[in-house]
N, C-alpha and C positions, 0 to 999 in steps of 0.2 A: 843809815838804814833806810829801805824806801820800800813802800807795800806793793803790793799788786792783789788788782781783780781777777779771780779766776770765772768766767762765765757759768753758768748751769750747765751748759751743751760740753765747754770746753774739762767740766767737770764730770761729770758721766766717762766720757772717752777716760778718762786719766782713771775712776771706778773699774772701768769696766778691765783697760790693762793695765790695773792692779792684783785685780783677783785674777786673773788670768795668768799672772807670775804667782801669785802667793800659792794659787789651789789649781793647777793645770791641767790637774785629770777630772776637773768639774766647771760643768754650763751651765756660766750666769745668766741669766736676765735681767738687764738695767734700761732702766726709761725713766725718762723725766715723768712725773703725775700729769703736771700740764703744762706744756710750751709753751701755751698761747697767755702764759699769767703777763703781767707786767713785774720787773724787776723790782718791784718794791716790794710786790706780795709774798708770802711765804712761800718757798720753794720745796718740794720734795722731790726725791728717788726711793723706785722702787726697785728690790734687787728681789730676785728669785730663782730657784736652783730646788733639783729632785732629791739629786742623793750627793753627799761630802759632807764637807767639816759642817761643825753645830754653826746655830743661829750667833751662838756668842763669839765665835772663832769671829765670823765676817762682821760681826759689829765691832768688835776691837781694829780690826785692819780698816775698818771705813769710819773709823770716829773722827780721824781727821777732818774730812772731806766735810762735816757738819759745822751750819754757822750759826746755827743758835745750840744756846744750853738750857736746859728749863729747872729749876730750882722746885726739886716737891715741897719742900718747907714752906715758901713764902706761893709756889703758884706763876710767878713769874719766869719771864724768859728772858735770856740774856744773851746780847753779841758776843762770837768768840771769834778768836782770828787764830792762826797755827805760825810759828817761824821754822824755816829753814834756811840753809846754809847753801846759797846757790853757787856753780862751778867754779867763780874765782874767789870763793871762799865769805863773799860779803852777806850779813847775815841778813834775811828778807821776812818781811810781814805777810803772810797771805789771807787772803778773803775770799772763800767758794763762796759762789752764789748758790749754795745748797742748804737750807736750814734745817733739814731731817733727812734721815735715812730708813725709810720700813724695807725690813732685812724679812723675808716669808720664807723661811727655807731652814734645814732638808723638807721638802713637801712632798706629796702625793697629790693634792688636790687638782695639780693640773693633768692626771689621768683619768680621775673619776668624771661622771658625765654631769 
């Protein structure tokens, strides 16, 4: 078995045609929070959308894509990584350089003034 890094950038694109197959009659918006962080620092996406599925629908389809977990018990955050099963079947570690997902949506706010 052998891991791979998914980048933040190359992470979004893969966000963004995901939801685009999951919920196809609804426009997302996905961006990085800040590009300009350096890799170490925590990384966020932000997704938002007017009208379709709930906030939880697209948090369940984008949990993967997250690389921390944060424990409300203790306070703490924790690396996670996700496996899949790439084309010739060998099974693989992945690592998004994404550690949060802020999902804002169904919205209106981006009408009001």
């Amino acid at each position: 078995m052998h891991s791979i890094l998914v980048s933040a950038q190359a992470a979004v694109q893969e966000i963004r045609e995901l939801l685009e197959k999951r919920f196809p009659s609804t426009i997302f918006a996905v961006r990085l929070e800040d590009p300009t962080l350096d890799s170490k620092d925590l990384r966020g996406v932000d997704v938002v959308w007017i009208s379709g599925p709930s906030r939880e629908d697209v948090e369940d389809v984008l949990d993967i894509f997250q690389g921390v977990r944060w424990d409300p018990r203790s306070g703490e955050l924790d690396g996670r990584s996700h496996f899949m099963v790439s084309p010739s079947g060998e099974l693989v570690e992945v690592f998004y350089n994404v550690d949060y997902i802020f999902c804002n949506g169904p919205s209106t706010s981006v009408l009001e003034p």
